[in-house]
KOLKESE-593780 format. One record per residue (C-alpha): x, y, z; residue number from 1. Coordinates in Angstrom, 3 decimals. Last residue first. Layout:
REM residues N
(rec (X Y Z) NUM) ...
REM end
This chain:
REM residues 284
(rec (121.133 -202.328 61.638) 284) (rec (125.161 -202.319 60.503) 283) (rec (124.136 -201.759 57.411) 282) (rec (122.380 -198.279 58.152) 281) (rec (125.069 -197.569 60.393) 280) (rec (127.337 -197.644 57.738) 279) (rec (124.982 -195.714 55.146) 278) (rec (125.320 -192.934 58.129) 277) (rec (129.012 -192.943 58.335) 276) (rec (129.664 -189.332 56.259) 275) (rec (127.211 -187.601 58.328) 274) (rec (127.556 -189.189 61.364) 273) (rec (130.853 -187.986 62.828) 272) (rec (131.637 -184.570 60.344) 271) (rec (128.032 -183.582 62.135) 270) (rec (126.925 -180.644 59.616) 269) (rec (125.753 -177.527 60.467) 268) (rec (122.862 -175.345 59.438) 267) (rec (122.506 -171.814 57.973) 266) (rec (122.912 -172.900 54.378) 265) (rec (124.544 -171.338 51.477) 264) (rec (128.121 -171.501 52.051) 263) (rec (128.493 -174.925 53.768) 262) (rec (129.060 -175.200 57.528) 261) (rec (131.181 -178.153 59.248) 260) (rec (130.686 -178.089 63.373) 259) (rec (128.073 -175.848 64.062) 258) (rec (127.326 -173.997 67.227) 257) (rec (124.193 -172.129 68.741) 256) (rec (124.535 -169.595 71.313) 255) (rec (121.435 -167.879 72.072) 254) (rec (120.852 -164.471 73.801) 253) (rec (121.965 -162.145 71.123) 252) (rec (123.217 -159.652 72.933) 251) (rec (121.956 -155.834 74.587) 250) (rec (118.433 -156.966 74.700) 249) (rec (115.129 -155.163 74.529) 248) (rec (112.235 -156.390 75.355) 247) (rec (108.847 -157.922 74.276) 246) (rec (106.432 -160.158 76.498) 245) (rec (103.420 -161.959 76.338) 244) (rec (102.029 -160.716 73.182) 243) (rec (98.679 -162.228 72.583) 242) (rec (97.949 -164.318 69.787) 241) (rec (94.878 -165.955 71.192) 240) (rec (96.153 -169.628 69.663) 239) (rec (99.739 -168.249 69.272) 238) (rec (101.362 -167.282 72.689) 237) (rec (103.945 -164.531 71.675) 236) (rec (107.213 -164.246 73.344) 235) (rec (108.917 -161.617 71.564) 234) (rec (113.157 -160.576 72.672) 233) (rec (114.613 -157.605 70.844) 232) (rec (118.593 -157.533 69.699) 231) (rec (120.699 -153.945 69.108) 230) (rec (118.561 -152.272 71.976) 229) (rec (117.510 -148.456 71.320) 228) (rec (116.327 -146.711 74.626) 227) (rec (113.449 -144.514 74.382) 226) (rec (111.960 -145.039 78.280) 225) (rec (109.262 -147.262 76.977) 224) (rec (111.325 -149.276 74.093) 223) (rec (111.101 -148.559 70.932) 222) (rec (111.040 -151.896 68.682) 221) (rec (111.095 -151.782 65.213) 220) (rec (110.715 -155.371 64.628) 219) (rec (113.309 -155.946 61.945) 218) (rec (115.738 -153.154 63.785) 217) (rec (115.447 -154.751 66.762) 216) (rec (117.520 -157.691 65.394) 215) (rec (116.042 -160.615 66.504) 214) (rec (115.668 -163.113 69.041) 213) (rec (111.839 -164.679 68.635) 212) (rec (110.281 -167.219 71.401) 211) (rec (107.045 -168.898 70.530) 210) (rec (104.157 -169.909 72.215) 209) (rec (101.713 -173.161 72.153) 208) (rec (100.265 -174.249 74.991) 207) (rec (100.075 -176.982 77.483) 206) (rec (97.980 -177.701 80.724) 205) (rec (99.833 -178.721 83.920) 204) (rec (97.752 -176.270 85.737) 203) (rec (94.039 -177.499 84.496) 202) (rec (91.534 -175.481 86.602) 201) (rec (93.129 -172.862 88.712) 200) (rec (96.134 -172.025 85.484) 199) (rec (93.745 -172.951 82.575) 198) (rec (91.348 -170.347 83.645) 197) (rec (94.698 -167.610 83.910) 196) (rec (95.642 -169.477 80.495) 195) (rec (92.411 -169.265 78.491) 194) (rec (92.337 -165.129 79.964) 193) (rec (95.471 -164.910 78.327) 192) (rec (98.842 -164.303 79.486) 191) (rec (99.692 -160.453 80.037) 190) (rec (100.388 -160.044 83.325) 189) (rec (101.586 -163.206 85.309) 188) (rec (104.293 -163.449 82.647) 187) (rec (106.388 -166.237 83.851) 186) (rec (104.561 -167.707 87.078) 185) (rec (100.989 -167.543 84.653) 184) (rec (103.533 -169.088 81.696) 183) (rec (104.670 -172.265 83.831) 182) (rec (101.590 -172.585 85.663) 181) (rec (99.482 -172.965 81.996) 180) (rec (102.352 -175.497 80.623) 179) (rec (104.803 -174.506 78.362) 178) (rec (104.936 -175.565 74.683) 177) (rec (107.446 -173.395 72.989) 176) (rec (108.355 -173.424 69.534) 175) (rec (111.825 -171.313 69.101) 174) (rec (112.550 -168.475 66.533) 173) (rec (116.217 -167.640 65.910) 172) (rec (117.753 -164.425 64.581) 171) (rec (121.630 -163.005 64.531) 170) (rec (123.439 -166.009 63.308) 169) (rec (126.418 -165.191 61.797) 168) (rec (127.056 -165.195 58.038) 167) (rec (128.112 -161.597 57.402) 166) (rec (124.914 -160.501 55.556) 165) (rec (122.771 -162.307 58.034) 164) (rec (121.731 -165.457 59.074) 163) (rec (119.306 -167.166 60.124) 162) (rec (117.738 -169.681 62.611) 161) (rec (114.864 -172.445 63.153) 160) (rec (114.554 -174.495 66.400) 159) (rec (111.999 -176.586 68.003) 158) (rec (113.832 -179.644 65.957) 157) (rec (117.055 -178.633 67.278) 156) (rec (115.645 -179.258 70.718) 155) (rec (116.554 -176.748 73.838) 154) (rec (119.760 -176.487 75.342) 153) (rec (119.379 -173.823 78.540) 152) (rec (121.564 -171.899 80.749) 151) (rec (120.695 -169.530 83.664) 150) (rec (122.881 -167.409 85.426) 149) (rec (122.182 -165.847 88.860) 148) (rec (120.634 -163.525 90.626) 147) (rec (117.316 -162.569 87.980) 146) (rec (114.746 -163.844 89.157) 145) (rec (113.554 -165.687 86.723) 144) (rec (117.262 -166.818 86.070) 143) (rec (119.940 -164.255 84.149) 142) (rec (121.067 -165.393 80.356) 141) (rec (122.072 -168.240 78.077) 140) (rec (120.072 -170.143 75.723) 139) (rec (121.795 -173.352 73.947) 138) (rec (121.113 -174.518 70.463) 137) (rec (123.408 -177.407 68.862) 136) (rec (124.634 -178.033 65.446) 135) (rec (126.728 -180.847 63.593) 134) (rec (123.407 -183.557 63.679) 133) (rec (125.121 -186.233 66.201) 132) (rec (128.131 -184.513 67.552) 131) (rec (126.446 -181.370 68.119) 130) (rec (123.369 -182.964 69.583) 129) (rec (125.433 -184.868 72.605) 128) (rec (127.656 -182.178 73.356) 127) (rec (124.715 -179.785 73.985) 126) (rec (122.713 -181.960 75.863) 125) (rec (126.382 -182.297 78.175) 124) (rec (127.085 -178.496 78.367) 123) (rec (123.534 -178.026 79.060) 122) (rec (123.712 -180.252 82.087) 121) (rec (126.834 -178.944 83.270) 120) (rec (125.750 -175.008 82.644) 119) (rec (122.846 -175.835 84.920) 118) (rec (123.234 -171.918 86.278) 117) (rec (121.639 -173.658 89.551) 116) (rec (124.841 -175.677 90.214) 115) (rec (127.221 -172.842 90.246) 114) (rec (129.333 -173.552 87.317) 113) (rec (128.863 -170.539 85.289) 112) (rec (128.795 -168.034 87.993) 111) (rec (131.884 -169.438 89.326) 110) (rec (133.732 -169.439 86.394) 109) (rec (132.422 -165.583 85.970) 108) (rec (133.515 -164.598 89.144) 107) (rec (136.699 -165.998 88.909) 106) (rec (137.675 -164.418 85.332) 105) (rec (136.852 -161.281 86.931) 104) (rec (139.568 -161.817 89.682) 103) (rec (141.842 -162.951 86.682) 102) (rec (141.510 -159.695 85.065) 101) (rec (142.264 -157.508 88.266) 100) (rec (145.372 -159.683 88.566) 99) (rec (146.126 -158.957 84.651) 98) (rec (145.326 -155.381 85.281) 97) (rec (147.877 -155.031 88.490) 96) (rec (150.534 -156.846 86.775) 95) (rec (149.943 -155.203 83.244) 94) (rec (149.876 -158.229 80.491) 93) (rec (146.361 -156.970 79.288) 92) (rec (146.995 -153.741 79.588) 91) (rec (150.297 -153.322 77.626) 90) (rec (148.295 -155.720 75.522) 89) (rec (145.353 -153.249 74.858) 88) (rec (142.478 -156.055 73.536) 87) (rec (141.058 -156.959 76.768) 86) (rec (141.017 -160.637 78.456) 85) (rec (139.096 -162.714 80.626) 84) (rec (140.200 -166.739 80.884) 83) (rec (138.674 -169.716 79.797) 82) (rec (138.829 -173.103 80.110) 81) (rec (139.494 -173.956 83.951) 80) (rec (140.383 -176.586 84.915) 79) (rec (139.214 -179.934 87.303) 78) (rec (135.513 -178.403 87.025) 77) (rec (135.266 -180.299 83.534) 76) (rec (131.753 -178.517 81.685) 75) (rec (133.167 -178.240 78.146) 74) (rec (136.214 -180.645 77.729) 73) (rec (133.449 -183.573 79.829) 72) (rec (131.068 -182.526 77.244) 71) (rec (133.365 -183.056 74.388) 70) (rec (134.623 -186.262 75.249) 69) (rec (131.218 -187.118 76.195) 68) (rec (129.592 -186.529 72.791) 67) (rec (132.457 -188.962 71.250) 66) (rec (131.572 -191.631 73.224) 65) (rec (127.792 -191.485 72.982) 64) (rec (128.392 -191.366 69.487) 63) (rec (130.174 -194.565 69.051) 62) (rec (128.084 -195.922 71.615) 61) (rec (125.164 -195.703 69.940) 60) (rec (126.570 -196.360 66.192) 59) (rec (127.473 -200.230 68.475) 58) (rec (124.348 -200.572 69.735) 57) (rec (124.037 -203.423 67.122) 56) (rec (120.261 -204.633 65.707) 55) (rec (117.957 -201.580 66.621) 54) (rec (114.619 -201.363 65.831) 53) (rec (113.681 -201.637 69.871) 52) (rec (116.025 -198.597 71.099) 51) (rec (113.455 -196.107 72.121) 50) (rec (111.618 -198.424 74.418) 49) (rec (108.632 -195.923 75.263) 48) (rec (108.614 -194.727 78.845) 47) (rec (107.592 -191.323 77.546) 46) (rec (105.844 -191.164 74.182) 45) (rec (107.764 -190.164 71.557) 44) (rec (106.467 -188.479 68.438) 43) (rec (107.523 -188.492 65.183) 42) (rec (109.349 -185.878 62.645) 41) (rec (112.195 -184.749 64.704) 40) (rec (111.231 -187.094 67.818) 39) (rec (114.464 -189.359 68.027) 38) (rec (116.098 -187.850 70.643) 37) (rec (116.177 -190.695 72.217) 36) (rec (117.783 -192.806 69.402) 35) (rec (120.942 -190.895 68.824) 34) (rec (122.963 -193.016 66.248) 33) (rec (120.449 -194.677 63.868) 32) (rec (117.569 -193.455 64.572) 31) (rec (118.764 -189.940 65.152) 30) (rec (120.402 -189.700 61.766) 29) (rec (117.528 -190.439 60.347) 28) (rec (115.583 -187.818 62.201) 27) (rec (118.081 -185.790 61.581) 26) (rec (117.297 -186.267 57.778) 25) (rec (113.698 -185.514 58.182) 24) (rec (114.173 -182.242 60.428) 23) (rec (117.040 -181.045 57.447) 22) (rec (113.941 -181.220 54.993) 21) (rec (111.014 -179.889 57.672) 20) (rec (113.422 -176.443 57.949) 19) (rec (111.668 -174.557 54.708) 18) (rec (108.434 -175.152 57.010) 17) (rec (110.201 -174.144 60.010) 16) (rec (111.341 -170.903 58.296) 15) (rec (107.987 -170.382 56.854) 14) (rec (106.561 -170.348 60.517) 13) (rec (109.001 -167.978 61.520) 12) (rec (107.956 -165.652 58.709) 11) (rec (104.433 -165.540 59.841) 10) (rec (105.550 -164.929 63.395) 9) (rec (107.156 -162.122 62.733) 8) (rec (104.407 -160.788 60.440) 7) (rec (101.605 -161.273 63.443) 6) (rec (104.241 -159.642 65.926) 5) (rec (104.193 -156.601 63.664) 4) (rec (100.699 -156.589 63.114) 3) (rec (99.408 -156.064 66.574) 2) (rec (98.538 -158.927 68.769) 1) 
REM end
């Protein structure tokens, strides 16, 4: 690994550090409304009984209702909530345009909801951390093999963004714990030689990478045929720091929303749990 992807990583681990406060409290917040994704600051073992320190499920289902009123708004196939515009209105509201818009505006509902994209499962994740912690983080972009869309919500707690001068997100860095046949049928090149031995031996075998969206100016990336790309994409697996992968990208792959945002801090607040968590506290 050279030194750029060494310092990259460096500061991503001193985001996560600076990020264990707000991992505590959603924690908290968690156990009381979300319990299984309760694994912030503990671990969760699979066919665990997440629910057993509960006293009401009533917090549960208060959230649980709420997160699929918003899901259902975000993923319904019964209409369609979006449409494809362009800034000219003479253009936009042109007969021939306007049809030509709405063909696009096809495509791209069909895209999104054909059942491989997994926009409805995101969609729902999604719904269900933003109205219990105020922020969700979803990854959007082509599949492996790149014909179709692919979307993704990954855990808050794997998760730690920034802003810049303007207050939008422009940089995330995700923990990643793939398995060996996961990263040899992802980047069959340049995984390590622990992973190719893994991959034979001991398949379902995890390690630790990370996933960095930035601004390519940060990284000064060049690309091979001299193209400059506004974002750049690192995967890095840490134990043998080798670079698995680094590209440009024309967007900012990752679309994470906050409900109520404080000047001052790049994380969201849920309006729904926040402000009722001594409440559920005394309910349990």
């Amino acid at each position: 690994m050279d030194q750029r992807a060494r310092d990259i990583i460096k500061i991503g681990d001193n985001l996560f550090n600076k990020k264990s406060r707000i991992d505590s409290l959603w924690q908290e917040i968690a156990l009381n409304f979300y319990p299984e994704r309760a694994d912030f600051t503990a671990k969760r073992n699979d066919g665990e009984e997440f629910a057993d320190h509960l006293f009401s499920s009533y917090p549960v289902l208060a959230r649980r209702e709420l997160a699929n009123v918003l899901s259902s708004y975000l993923y319904s196939r019964s209409q369609k909530r979006f449409s494809i515009h362009v800034t000219n209105e003479e253009l936009d509201k042109s007969d021939y345009e306007r049809k030509y818009l709405e063909y696009l505006t096809d495509i791209q509902w069909r895209a999104m909801y054909d059942a491989p994209a997994q926009w409805a499962r995101t969609a729902k994740e999604s719904a269900h951390d933003f109205a219990s912690f105020g922020n969700a983080v979803i990854k959007y972009g082509l599949n492996g093999v790149g014909d179709g869309l692919l979307f993704r919500n990954y855990h808050l707690r794997d998760n730690a963004w920034t802003e810049n001068s303007e207050g939008k997100i422009d940089c995330n860095h995700r923990n990643w714990n793939p398995t060996a046949r996961q990263l040899a049928g992802n980047f069959p090149k340049t995984i390590s030689n622990n992973v190719k031995k893994a991959s034979t031996k001991e398949p379902e075998k995890e390690f630790e990478c990370r996933h960095v969206v930035m601004p390519s100016r940060l990284y000064d990336y060049k690309s091979p045929t001299g193209r400059k790309y506004p974002f750049i994409s690192l995967y890095v697996e840490k134990e043998s720091e080798t670079v698995l992968e680094e590209v440009g990208l024309n967007y900012f792959c990752y679309l994470i929303p906050r409900w109520q945002t404080v000047s001052g801090s790049p994380f969201g607040t849920s309006m729904a749990t926040a402000i009722v968590l001594p409440d559920g506290r005394t309910t349990q």
